[in-house]
Phi, psi and omega in degrees: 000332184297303176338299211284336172299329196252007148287316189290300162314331204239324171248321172122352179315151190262165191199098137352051193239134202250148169211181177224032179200106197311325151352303230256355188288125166281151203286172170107186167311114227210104140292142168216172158200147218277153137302167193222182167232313207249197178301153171298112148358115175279153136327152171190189164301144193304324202292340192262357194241301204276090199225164203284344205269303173299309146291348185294319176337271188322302181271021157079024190210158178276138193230143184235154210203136193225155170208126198206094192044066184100326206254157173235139181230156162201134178261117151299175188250142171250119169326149172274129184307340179264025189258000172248022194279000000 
């Protein structure tokens, strides 16, 4: 990931990256588009796309979604354990 920021810094290039773990998002400015189950998303800015209503969507669950100096995280919400029984 450092590479690619500092490919992305220093020349300016778009740089493509598909992930399913927000981890791996390099900090700075981010078009994305969130997955969807139902119709697609237009692209945007991270903060407008990568939203907790939009993946708890996707992965069919409630999911929380964090930002911390940059960085993105998203947890699931924990189920109550006698509901999986």
């Amino acid at each position: 990931m450092r590479l690619l920021h500092e490919l992305w810094h220093e020349s300016g290039t778009t740089i493509v990256l598909v992930t399913h773990d927000l981890r791996h998002l390099p900090p700075g400015p981010l078009a994305c588009r969130a997955p969807t189950r139902g119709p697609r998303r237009p692209p945007g800015h991270a903060e407008e796309t990568l939203t907790a209503e939009a993946l708890s969507e996707t992965f069919g669950q409630p999911v929380k979604v964090y930002r911390h100096r940059g960085r993105w995280t998203a947890t699931a919400e924990v189920r109550d354990e006698s509901s999986l029984s």
